[in-house]
N, C-alpha and C positions, 0 to 999 in steps of 0.2 A: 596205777598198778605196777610192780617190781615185775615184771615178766622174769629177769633174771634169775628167779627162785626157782622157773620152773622150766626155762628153756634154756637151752646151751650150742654153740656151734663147735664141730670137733672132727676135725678132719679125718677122722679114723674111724670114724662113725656114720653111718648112709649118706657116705659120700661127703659131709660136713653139711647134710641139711641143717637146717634149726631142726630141733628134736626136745622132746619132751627129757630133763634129765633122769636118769635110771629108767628108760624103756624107750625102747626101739620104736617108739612113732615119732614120726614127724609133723612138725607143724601142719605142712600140704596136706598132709592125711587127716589129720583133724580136721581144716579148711573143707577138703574134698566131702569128707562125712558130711557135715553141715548145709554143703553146699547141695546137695544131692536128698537133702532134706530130715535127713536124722536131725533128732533133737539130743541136744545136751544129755540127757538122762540117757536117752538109748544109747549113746555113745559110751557113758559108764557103764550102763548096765553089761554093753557089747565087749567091754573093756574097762575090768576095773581096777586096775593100774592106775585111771585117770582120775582126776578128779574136776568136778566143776570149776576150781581153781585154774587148774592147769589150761581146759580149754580156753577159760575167760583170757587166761593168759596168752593161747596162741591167738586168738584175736586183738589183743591188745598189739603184740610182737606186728601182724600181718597191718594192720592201722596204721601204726607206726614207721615200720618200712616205708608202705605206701607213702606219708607223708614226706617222710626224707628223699623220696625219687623225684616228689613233685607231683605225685597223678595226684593227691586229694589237696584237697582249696583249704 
């Protein structure tokens, strides 16, 4: 997945988190929904700005970090 269609970092922007382009959520904030047990859908529906795209996408973003640090095998 091209995450870069849908995520952007930018200094001028919540601090330069990763962020969804054209709207003010953040990766983390997706993550955190998810994590806290919202499902994909409720996340659209709660916010439809998004699309299942985009999240797929901050998970792919989050995966991928993760692996460049070394925490995933």
């Amino acid at each position: 997945m091209e995450f870069i269609k849908y995520i952007e970092i930018n200094p001028s922007k919540r601090l330069g988190q990763p962020s969804i382009i054209g709207i003010r959520i953040s990766v983390a904030d997706v993550l955190n929904w998810l994590a806290s047990g919202m499902s994909k859908e409720e996340i659209v529906y709660d916010f439809p700005k998004l699309s299942l795209e985009s999240i797929n996408a901050c998970l792919f973003f989050a995966a991928t970090r993760e692996k460049q640090l070394g925490i995933a095998s």
